[in-house]
C-alpha positions in Angstrom: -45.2 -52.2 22.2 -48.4 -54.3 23.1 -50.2 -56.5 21.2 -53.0 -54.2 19.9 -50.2 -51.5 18.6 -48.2 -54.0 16.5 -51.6 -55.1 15.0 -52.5 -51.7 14.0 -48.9 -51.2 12.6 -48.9 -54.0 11.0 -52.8 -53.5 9.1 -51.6 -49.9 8.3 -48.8 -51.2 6.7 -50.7 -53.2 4.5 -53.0 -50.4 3.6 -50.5 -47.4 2.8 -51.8 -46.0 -0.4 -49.1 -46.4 -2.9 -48.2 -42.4 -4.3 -44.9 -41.2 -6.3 -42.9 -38.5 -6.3 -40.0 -36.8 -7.9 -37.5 -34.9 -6.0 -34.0 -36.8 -5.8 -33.9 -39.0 -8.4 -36.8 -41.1 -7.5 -36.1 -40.4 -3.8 -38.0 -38.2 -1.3 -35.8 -35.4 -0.3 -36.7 -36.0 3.1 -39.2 -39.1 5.1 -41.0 -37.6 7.9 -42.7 -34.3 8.5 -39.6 -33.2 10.8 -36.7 -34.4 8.1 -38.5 -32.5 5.7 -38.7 -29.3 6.9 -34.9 -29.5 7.0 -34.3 -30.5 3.1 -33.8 -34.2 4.6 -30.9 -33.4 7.0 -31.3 -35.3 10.1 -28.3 -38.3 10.0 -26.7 -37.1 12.9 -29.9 -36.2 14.4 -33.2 -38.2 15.0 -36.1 -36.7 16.5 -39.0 -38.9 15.7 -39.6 -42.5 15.0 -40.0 -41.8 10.9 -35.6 -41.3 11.5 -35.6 -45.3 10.6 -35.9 -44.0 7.0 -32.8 -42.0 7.0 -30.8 -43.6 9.6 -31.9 -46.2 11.7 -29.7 -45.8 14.9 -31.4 -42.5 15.3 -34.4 -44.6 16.7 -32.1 -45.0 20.2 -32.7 -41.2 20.9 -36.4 -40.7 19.8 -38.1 -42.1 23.0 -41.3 -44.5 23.1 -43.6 -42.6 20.4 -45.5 -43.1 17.7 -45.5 -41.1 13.9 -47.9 -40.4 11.4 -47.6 -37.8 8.6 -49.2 -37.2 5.4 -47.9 -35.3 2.3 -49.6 -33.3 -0.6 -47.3 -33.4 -3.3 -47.7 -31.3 -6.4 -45.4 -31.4 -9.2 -45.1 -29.9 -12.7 -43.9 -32.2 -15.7 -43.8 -31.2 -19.1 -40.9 -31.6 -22.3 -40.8 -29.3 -25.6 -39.5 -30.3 -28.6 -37.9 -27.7 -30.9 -37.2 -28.3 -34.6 -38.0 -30.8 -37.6 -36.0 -34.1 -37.8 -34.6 -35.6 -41.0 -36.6 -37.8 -42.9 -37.0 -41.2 -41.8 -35.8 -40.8 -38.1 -37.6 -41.1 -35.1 -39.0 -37.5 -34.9 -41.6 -36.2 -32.1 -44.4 -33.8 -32.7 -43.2 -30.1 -31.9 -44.3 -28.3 -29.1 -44.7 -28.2 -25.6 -46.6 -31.2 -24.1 -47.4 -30.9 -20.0 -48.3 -34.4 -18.3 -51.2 -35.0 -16.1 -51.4 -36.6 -12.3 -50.4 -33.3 -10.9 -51.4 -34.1 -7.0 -50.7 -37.0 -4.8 -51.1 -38.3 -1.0 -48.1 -39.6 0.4 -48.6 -41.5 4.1 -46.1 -42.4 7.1 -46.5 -44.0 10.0 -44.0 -45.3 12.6 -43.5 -46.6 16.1 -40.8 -47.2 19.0 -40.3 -48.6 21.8 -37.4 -49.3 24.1 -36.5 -52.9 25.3 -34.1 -51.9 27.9 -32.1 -48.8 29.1 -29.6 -49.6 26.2 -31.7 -51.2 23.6 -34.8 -50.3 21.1 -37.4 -52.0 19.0 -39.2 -50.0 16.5 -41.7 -49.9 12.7 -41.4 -47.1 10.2 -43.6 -47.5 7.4 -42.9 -44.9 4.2 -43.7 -44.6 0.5 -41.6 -43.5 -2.4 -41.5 -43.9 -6.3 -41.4 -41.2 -8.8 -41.5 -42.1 -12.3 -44.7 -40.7 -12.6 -46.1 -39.1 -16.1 -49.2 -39.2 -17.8 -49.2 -37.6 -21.2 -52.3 -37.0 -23.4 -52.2 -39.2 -26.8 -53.4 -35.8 -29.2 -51.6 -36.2 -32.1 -50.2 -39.4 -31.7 -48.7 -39.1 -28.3 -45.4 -38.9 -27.4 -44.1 -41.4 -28.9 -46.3 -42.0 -31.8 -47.8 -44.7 -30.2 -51.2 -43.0 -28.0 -51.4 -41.7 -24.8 -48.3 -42.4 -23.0 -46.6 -42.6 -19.1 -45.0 -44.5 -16.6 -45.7 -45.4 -12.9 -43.6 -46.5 -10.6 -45.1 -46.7 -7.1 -42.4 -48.0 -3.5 -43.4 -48.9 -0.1 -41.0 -49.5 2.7 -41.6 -51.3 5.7 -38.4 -51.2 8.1 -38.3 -53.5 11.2 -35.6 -51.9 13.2 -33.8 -53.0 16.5 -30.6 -50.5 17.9 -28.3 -51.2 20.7 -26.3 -48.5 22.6 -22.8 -50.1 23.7 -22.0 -47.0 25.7 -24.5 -43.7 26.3 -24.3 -41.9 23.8 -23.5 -44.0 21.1 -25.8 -46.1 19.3 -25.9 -48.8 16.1 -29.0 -49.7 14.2 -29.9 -52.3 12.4 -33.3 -52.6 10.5 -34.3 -55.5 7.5 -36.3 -54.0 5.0 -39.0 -55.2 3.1 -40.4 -53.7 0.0 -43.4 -53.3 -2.6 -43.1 -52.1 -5.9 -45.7 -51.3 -8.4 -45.2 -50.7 -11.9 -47.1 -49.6 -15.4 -46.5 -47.9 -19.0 -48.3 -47.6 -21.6 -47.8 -45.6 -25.0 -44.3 -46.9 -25.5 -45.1 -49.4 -28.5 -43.5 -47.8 -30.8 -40.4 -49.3 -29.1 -41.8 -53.2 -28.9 -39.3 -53.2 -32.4 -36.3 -53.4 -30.8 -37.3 -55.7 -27.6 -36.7 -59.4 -27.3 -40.4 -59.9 -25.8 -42.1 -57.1 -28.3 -45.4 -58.3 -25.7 -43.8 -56.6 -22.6 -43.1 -53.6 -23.5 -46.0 -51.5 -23.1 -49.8 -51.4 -22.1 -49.1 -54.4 -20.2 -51.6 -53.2 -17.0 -49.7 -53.0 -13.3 -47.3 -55.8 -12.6 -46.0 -56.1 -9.0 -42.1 -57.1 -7.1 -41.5 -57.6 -3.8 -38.2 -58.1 -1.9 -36.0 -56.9 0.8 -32.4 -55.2 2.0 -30.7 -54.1 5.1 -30.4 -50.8 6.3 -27.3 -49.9 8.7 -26.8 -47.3 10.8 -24.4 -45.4 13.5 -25.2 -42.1 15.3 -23.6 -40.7 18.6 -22.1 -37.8 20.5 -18.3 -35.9 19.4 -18.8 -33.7 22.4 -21.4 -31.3 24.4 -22.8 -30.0 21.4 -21.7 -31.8 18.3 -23.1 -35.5 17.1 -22.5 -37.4 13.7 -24.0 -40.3 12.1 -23.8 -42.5 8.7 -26.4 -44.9 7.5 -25.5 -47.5 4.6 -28.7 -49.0 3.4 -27.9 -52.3 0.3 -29.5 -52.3 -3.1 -32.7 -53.7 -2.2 -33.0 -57.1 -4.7 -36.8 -57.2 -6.2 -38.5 -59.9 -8.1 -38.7 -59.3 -11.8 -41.9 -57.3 -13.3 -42.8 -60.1 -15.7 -45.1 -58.3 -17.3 -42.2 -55.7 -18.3 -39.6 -58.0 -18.8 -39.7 -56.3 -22.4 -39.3 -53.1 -21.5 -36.1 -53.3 -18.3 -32.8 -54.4 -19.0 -32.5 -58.3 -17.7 -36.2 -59.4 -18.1 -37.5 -56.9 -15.9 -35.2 -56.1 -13.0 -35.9 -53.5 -11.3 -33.8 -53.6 -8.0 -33.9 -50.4 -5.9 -30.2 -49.0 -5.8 -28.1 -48.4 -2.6 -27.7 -45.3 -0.5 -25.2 -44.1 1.4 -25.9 -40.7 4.4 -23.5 -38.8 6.5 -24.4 -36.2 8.1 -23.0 -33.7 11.4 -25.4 -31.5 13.4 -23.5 -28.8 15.8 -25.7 -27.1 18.7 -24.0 -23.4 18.3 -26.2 -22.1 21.0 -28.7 -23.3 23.5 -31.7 -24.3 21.3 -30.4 -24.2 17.8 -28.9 -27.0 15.9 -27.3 -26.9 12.6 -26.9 -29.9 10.3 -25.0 -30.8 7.6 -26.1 -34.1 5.7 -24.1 -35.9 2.5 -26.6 -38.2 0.6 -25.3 -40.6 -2.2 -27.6 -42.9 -4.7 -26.0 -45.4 -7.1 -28.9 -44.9 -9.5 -26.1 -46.4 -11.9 -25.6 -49.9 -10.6 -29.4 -50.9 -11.8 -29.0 -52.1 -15.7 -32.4 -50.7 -16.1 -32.3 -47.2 -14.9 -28.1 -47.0 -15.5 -28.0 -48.3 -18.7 -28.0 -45.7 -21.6 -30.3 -45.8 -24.6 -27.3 -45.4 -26.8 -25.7 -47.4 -28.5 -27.4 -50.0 -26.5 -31.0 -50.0 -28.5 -29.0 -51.1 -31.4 -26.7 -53.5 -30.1 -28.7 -55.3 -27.8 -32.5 -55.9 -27.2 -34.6 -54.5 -24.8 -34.9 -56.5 -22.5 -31.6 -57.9 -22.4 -29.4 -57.4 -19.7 -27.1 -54.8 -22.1 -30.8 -53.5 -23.0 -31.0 -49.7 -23.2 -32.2 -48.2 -20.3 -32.6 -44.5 -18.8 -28.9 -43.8 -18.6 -28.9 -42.3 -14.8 -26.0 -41.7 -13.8 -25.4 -42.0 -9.6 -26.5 -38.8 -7.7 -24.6 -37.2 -4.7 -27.3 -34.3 -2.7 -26.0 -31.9 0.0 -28.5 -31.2 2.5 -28.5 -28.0 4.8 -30.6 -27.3 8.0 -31.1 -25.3 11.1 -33.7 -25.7 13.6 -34.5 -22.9 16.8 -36.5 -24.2 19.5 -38.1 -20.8 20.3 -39.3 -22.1 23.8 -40.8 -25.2 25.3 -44.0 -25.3 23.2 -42.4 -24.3 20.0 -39.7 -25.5 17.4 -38.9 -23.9 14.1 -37.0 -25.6 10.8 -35.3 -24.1 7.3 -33.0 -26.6 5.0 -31.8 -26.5 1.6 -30.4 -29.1 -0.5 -28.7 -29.2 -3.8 -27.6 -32.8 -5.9 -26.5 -32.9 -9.6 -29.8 -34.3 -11.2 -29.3 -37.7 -12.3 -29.9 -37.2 -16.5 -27.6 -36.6 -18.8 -28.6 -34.5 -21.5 -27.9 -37.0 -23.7 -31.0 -39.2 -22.7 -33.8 -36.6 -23.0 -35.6 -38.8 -24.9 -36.4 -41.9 -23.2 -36.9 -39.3 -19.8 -39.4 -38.1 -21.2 -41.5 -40.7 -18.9 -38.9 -40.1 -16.0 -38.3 -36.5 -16.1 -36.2 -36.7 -12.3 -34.6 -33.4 -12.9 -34.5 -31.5 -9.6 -31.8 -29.9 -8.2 -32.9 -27.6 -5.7 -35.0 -28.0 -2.5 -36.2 -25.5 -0.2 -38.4 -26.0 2.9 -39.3 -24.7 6.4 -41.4 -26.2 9.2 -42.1 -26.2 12.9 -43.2 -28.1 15.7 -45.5 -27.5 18.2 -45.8 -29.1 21.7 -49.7 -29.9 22.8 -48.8 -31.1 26.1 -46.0 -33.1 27.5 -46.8 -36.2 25.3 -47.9 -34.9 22.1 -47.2 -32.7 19.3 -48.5 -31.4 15.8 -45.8 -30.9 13.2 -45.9 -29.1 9.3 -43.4 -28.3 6.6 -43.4 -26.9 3.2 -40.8 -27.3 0.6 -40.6 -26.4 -2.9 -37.8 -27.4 -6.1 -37.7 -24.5 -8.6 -38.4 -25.4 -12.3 -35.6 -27.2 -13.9 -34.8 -28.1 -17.5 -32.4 -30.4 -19.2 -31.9 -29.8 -22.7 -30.4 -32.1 -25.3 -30.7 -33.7 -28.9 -33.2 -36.3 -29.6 -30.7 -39.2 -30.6 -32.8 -41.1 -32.8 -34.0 -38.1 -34.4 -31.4 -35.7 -36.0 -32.1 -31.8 -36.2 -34.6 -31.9 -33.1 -34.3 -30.7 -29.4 -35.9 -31.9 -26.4 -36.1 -29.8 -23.0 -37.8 -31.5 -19.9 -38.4 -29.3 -17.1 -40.4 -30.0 -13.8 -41.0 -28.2 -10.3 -42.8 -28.9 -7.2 -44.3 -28.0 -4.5 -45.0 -29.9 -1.0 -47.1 -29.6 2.2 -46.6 -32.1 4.6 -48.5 -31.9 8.5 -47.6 -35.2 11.2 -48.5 -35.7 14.6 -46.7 -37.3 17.5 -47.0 -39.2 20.9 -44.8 -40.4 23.2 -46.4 -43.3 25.2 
């Protein structure tokens, strides 16, 4: 890659608008206009240089290109609270209460280039998040305390370098560095029970920065099978200081490891079928894993025992299939399906973080413009899903959170 090209990479990775979405957990179902228009499958196979994102030896089979891709992500949050609580508990206004920030602009961009015959250098830049709510403060709010949400914005930047021992077979290696922004605001009513009552809530956008490792393998079984598996490490961020209130130990907020596997089999000349195993230990962050009870009454927010949003680790099977009609044109389905991450015994605090999708569905093609360039689309949508359970600090009353979404993503690509 010349000098110019790494200076562009490097200026658009500074100026990614930060977005958030809510599909996996936090996660994206898939990175990359191609990946998504196959639910995220794609382990086993890369086909553009946004594959760093899900498994970074996939760059030794994508060519000298560069990626771009924007998404319009729409999603649908809103909770509904049924029945009076008992006197003197922490009871929420009845009814059903939809949150704002309904449409956001998700950016990628990445580039690769080869070295040598056996080894590759490469940039994918990506965005993530997704706690994301914004609820009017009528009555109160929420929470009793005014108008009331959380924002939780990612970006990515993964520096990757694979090496092929033998054709064929490829590992990848890629440092990443990361960018977190955060904010809340009508959660006072909880600055009670916190060790720094200060930074809990309407505490304007604090920042955290830090990095992780993402490793990768992908190769050939035979003429038409390949597999892969990509291991990326909790990624360990600065504290939000200005939260350190609000997050179990003063404001950690690491970003939890993932674990893909995935097969693809070629069944007949031009189609491919892929099978993808995703894992997120969502659990291992005190923050997000720790439950709000009985850890709100036996240890401070804040504290490293401080309640948190009780997630438990989420495990997502991804389906795809992709037909390359003829040289100028490739068509893509997928589905996915992972046990959403909340219990339905933390309703209440997810209220802010409603990450309750199960279901994906998407489709997508490809289009050739020439020998060197391309135009890509998908759509996907998650169909409306609820969690019901009792409001713990507030005896006789039942929340539901639901939420579904829609997507449309569109990328273009060059090989160079």
């Amino acid at each position: 890659m010349n000098t110019g090209a790494r200076a562009t990479l490097f200026i658009a990775a500074l100026t990614v608008p930060l977005t958030a979405q809510a599909t996996n957990g936090y996660f994206a179902h898939g990175y990359g206009v191609v990946n998504q228009g196959l639910a995220g499958a794609g382990t086993a196979l890369s086909q553009d240089s946004l594959a760093a994102a899900t498994n970074p030896a996939g760059m030794a089979f994508v060519g000298d290109r560069i990626d771009t891709a924007l998404e319009l992500f729409a999603p649908t949050r809103e909770y509904r609270v049924s029945g009076r609580a008992a006197p003197g508990s922490f009871g929420l206004a009845e009814g059903t209460t939809r949150s704002g920030r309904s449409l956001f602009a998700i950016p990628n961009i990445a580039a690769n280039r080869s070295l040598t015959d056996t080894q590759t250098l490469g940039v994918t830049v990506f965005a993530n998040g997704g706690i994301n709510t914004d609820y009017p403060g009528d009555d109160g709010g929420p929470f009793g305390a005014g108008r009331a949400g959380v924002n939780l914005e990612q970006l990515f930047v993964s520096t990757t370098w694979t090496w092929q021992p033998v054709d064929g077979q490829a590992i990848g290696i890629a440092p990443v560095l990361a960018y977190q922004r955060f904010s809340a605001r009508g959660l006072g009513s909880f600055a009670g029970f916190s060790q720094a009552p200060e930074a809990v809530s309407n505490a304007g956008t604090d920042t955290s920065l830090g990095f992780g490792l993402h490793l990768g393998w992908q190769g050939e079984l035979g003429a038409d099978w390949r597999a892969g598996i990509a291991w990326r490490s909790r990624l360990r961020m600065s504290r939000f200081d200005r939260y350190r209130g609000l997050f179990a130990d003063s404001g950690d907020f690491d970003i939890p490891a993932t674990l893909n596997a995935g097969l693809a089999w070629r069944p007949a000349e031009g189609h491919w079928l892929l099978l993808d195993v995703q894992h997120t230990r969502y659990a291992s962050i005190p923050a997000v894993g720790n439950p709000l009870l009985p850890n709100l009454f036996s240890a401070p927010l804040g504290d490293r025992a401080g309640a948190g949003f009780g997630w438990r680790n989420m495990t997502t099977v991804k389906l795809g299939w992709q037909w390359q009609a003829d040289a100028r044109h490739t068509w893509r389905l997928g589905a996915s399906y992972g046990r959403q991450p909340i219990p339905d015994s933390e309703v209440l605090f997810n209220i802010v973080a409603p990450g309750v999708q199960v279901w994906h569905v998407s489709g997508g093609f490809t289009r050739a413009l020439g020998p060197r360039a391309s135009v890509s689309a998908a759509l996907f949508h998650s169909p409306k899903q609820t969690v019901t359970g009792a409001n713990p600090l507030g005896p006789g009353q039942t929340i539901d959170l639901s939420m579904y979404q829609f997507g449309l993503a569109a990328g273009f690509g060059l090989r160079f």
